[in-house]
LOPA-216511 format. One line per field, with one value per atom (N, C-alpha, C, O, CB): x, y, z. Coordinates in Angstrom, 2 decimals. Glycine has a CB too. Example, Ala and Ser with C-alpha at 12.3 -4.5 7.8 and 13.67 -1.06 7.14 Angstrom:
LOPA-216511
u = 13.19,12.30,13.20,14.24,11.31,12.85,13.67,12.90,13.41,14.08
v = -5.69,-4.50,-3.30,-3.32,-4.47,-2.25,-1.06,0.03,1.14,-0.60
w = 7.80,7.80,7.80,8.46,9.05,7.08,7.14,7.87,8.04,5.72
//
This chain:
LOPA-216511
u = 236.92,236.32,234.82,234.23,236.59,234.27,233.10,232.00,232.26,233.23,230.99,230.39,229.58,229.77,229.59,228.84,228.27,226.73,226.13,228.14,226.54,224.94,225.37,224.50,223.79,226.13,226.60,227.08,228.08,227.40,226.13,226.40,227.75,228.08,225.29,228.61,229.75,228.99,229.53,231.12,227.70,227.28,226.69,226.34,226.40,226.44,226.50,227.54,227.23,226.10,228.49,229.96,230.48,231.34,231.13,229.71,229.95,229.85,228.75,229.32,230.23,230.08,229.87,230.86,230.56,228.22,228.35,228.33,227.88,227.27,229.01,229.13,228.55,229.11,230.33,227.42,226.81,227.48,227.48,225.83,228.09,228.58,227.91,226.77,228.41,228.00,227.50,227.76,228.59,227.52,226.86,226.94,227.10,226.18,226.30,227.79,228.08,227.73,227.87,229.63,227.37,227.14,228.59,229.31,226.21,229.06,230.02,229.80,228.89,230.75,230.41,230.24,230.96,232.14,230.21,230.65,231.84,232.84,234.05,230.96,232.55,233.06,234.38,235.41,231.96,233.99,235.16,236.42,237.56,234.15,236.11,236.69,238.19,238.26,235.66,239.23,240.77,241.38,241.79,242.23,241.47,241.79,241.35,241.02,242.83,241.36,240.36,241.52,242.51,238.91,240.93,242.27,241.14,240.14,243.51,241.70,240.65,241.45,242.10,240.26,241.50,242.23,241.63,240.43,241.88,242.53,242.33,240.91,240.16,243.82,240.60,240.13,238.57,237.60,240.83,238.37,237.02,236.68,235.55,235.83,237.95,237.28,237.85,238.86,238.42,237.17,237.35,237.47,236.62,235.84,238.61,239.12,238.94,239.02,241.21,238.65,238.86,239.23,238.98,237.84,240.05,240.45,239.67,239.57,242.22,239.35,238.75,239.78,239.42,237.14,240.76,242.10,243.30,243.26,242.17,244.44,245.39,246.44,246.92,246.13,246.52,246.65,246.29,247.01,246.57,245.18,244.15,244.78,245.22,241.68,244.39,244.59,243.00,241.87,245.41,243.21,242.20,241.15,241.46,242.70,239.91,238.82,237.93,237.78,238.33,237.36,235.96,235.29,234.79,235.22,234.89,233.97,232.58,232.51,234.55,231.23,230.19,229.66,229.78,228.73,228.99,228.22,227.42,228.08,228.95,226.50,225.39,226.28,227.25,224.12,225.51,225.84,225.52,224.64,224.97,226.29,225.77,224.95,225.10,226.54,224.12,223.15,223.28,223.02,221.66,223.53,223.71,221.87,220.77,224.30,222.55,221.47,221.17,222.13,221.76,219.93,219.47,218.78,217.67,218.68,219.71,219.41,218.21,218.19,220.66,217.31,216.23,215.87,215.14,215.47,215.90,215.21,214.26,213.81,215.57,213.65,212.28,212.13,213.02,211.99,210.49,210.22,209.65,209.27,209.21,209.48,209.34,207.27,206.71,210.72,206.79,205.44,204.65,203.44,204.52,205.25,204.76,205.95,207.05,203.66,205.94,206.98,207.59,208.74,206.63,206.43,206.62,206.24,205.93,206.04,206.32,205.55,204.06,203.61,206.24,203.44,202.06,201.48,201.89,201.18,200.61,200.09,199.46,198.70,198.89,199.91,198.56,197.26,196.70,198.64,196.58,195.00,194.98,195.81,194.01,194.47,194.39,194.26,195.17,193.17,193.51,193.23,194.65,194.85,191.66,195.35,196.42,197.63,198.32,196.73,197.65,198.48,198.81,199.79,197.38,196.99,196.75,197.29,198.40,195.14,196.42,196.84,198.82,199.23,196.61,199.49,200.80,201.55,202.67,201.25,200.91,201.37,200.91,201.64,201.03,199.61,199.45,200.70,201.02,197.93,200.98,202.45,203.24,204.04,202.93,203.81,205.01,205.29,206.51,204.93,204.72,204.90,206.02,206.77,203.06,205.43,206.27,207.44,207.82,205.10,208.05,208.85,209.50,209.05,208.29,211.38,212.32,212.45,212.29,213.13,212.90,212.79,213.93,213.51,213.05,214.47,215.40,214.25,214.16,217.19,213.35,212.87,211.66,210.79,212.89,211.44,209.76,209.89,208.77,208.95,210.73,211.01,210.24,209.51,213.21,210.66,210.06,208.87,208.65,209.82,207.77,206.65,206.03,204.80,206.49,206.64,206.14,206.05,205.48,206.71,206.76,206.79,206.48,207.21,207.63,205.49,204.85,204.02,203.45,204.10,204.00,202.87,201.91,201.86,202.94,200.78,199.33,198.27,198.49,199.01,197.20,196.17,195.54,194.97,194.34,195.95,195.37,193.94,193.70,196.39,193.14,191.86,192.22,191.94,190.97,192.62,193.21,194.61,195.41,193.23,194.92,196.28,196.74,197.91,195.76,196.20,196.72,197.28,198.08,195.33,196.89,196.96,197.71,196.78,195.32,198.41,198.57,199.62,200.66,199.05,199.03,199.59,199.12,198.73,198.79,199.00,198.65,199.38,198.86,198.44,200.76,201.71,201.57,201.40,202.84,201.67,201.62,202.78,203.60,201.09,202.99,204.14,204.42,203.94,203.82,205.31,205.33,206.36,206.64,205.36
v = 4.62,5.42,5.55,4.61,4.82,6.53,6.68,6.94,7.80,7.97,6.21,6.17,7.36,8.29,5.03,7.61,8.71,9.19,10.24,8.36,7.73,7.92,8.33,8.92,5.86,8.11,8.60,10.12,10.64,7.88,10.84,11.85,11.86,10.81,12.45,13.14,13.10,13.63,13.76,14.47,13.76,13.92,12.77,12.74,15.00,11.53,10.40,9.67,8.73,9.83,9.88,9.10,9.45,8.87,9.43,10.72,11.14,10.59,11.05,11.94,9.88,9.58,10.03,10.32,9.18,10.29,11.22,10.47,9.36,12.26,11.45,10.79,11.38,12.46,10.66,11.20,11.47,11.41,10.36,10.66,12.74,12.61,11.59,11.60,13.86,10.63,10.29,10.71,10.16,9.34,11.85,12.38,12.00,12.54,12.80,11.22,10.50,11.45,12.66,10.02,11.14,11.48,11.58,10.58,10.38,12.89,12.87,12.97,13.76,13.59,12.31,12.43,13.09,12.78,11.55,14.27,15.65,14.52,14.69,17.41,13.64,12.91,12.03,11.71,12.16,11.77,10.82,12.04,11.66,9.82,13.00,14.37,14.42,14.99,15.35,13.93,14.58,15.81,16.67,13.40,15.94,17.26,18.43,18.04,17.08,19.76,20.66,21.68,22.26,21.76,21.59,22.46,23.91,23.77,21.26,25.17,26.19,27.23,28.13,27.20,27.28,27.54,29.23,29.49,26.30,30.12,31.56,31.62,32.59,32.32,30.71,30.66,30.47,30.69,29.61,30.19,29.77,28.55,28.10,30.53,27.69,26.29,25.32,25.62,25.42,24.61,23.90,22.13,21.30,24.32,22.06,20.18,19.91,20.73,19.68,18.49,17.63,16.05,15.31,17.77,15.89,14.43,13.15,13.24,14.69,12.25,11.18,10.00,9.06,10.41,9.97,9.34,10.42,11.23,7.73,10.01,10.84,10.50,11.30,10.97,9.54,9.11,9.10,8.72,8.52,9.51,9.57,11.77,12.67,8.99,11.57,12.64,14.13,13.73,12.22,15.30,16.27,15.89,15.43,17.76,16.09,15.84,17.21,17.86,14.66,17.53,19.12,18.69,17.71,20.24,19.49,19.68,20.10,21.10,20.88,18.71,19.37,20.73,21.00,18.05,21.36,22.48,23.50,24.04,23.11,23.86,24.49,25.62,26.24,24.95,25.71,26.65,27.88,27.72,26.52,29.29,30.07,31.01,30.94,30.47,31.84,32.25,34.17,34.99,31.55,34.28,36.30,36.46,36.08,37.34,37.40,37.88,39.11,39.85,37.88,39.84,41.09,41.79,41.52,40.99,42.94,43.73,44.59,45.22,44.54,44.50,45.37,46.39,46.03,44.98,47.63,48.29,48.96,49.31,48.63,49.34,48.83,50.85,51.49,47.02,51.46,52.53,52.63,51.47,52.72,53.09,53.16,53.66,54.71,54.35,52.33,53.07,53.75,53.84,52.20,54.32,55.66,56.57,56.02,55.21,57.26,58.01,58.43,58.76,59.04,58.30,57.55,55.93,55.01,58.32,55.87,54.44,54.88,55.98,53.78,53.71,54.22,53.85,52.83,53.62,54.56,54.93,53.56,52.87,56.30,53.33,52.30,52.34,53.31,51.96,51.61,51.78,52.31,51.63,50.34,53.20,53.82,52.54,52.45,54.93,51.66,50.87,49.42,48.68,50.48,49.47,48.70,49.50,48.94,48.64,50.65,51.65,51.28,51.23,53.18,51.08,51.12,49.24,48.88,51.79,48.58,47.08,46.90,46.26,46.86,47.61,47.52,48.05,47.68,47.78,48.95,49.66,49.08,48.90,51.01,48.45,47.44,46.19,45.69,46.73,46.00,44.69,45.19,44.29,44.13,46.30,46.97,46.43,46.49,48.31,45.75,45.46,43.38,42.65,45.69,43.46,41.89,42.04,41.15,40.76,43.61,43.58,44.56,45.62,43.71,43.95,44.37,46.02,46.52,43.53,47.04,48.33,48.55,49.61,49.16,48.38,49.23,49.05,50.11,48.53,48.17,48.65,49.09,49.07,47.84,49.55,50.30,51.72,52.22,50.56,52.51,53.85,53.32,54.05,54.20,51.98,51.57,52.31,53.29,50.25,51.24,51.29,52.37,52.35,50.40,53.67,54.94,55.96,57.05,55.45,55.38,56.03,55.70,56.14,56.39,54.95,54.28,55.44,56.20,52.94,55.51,56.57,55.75,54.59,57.02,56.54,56.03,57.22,58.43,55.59,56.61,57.66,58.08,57.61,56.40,58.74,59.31,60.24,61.26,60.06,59.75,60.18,61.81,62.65,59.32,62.05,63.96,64.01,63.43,64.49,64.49,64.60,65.87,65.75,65.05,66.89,68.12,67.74,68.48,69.25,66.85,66.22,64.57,63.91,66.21,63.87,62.77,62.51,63.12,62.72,61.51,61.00,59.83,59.41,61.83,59.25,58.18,56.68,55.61,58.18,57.19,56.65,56.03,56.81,57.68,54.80,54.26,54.13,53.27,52.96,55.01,55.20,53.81,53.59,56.72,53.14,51.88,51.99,51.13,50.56
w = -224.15,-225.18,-224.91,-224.38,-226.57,-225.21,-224.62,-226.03,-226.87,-223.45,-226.08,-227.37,-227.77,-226.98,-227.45,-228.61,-229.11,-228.34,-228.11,-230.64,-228.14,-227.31,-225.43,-224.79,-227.43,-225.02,-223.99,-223.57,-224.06,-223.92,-222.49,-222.36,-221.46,-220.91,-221.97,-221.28,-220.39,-218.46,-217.36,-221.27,-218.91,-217.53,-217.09,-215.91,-217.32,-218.02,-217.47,-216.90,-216.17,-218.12,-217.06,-216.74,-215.50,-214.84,-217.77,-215.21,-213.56,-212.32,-212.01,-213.25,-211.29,-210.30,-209.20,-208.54,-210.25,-208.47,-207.30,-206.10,-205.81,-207.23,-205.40,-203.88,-203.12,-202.92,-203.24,-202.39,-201.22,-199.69,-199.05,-201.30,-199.13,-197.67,-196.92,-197.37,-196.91,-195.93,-195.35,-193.83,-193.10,-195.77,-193.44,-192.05,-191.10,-190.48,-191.70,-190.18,-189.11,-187.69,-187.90,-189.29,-186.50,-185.12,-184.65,-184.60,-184.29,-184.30,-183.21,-182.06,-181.80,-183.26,-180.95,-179.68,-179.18,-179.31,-179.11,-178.39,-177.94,-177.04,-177.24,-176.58,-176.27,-175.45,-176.06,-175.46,-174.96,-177.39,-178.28,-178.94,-179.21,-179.97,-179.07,-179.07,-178.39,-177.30,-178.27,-178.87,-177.91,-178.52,-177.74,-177.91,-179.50,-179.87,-181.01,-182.13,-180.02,-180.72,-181.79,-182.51,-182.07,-180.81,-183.71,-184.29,-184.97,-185.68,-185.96,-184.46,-184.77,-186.16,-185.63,-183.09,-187.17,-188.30,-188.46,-188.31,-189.66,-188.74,-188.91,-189.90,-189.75,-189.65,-190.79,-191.78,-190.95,-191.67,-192.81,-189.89,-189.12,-189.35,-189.14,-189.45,-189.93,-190.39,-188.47,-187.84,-192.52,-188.19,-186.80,-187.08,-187.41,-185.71,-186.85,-187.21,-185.72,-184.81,-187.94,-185.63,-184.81,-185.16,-186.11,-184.15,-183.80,-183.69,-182.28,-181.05,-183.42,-183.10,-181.90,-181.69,-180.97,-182.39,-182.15,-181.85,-182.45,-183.37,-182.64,-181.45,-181.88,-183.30,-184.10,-180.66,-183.26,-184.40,-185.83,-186.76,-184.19,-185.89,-187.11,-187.32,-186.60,-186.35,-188.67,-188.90,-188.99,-189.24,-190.14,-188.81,-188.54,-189.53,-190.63,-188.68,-189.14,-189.60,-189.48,-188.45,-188.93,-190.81,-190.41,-190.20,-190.75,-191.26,-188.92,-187.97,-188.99,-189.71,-186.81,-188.77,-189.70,-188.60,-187.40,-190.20,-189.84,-189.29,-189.94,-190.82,-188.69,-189.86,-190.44,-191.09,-190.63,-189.36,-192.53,-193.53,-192.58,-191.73,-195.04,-192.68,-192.32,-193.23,-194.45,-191.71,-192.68,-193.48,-193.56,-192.68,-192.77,-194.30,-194.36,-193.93,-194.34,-196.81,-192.73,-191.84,-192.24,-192.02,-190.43,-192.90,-193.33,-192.34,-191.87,-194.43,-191.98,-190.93,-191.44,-192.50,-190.45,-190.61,-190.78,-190.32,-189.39,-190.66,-190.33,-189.78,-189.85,-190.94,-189.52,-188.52,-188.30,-187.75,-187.18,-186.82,-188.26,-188.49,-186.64,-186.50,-189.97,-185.71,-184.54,-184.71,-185.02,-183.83,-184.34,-184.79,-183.88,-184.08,-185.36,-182.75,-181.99,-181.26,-181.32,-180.76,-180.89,-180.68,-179.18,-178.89,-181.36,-178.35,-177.16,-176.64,-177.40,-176.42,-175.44,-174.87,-174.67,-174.35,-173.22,-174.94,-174.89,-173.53,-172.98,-176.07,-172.98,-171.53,-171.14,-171.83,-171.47,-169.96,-169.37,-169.14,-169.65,-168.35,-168.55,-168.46,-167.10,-166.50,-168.65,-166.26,-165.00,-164.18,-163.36,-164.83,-164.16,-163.32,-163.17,-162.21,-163.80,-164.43,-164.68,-163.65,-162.80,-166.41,-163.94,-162.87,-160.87,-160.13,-162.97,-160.70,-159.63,-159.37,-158.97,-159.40,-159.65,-159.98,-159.35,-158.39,-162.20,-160.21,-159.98,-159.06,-158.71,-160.79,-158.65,-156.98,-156.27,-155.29,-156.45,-156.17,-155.06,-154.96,-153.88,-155.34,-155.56,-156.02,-155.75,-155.50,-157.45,-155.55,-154.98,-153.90,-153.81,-154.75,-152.72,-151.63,-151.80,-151.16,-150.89,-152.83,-153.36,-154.41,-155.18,-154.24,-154.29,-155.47,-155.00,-154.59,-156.86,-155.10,-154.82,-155.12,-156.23,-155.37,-153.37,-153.59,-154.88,-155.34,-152.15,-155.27,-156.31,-157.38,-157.99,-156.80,-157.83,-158.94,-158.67,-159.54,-159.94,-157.46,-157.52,-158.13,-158.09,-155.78,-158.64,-159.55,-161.27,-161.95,-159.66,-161.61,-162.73,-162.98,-163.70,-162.68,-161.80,-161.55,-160.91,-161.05,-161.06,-160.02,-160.07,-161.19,-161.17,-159.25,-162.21,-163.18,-164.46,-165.35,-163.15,-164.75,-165.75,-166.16,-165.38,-165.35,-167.70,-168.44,-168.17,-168.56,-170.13,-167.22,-167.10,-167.59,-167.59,-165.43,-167.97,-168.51,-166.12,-165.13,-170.26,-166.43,-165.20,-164.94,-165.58,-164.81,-164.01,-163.92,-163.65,-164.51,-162.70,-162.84,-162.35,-162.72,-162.00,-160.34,-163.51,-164.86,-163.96,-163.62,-167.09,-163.54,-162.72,-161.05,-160.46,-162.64,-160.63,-159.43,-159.74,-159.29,-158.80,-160.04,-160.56,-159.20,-158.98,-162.23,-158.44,-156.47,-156.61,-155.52,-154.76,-157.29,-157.20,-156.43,-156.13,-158.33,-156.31,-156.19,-154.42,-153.48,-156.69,-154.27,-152.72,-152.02,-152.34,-152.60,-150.93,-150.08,-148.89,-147.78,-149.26,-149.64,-148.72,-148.01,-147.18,-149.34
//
């Protein structure tokens, strides 16, 4: 009987999980349930145990407004810089690097490009 000065949320008993270390190594068998829940056993005998594991978290897709509308140009001298390096960098991707938007000194003439 529970007296008058006693709340019924005092009479409660909580239990705190106590999180234990698994070792993937002590691990003999994994049981993977439609439900996404994942049991394991560290003796065969013992019965399935859940697998701890981080709450998952609803991921809010963002999207994001594109804040220029092309790629923005290099510095002329950053241009030149990187064609000199062409000579240390595998031919399939030297097209990258001939074709980088650069602010170019002669925009009507633009050769800048080094024939290696």
């Amino acid at each position: 009987m529970i007296s008058k000065n006693v709340r019924l949320e005092d009479t409660q008993v909580h239990v705190l999980e106590i999180r234990k270390t698994i070792n993937l190594l002590d691990i003999v068998a994994l049981q993977y349930n439609l439900d996404g829940m994942i049991r394991y056993k560290t003796n065969f005998q013992q019965e399935y145990q859940e697998l701890p594991r981080r709450p998952n978290k609803n991921k809010v897709q963002n999207s994001h407004v594109p804040l220029y509308e092309s790629p923005l140009p290099i510095e002329f001298t950053k241009f030149i810089h990187l064609q000199e390096m062409r000579p240390l960098i595998h031919r399939d991707y030297h097209p990258f690097y001939d074709y980088l938007n650069h602010n170019c000194t002669n925009p009507s003439n633009c050769s800048h490009i080094l024939s290696i």
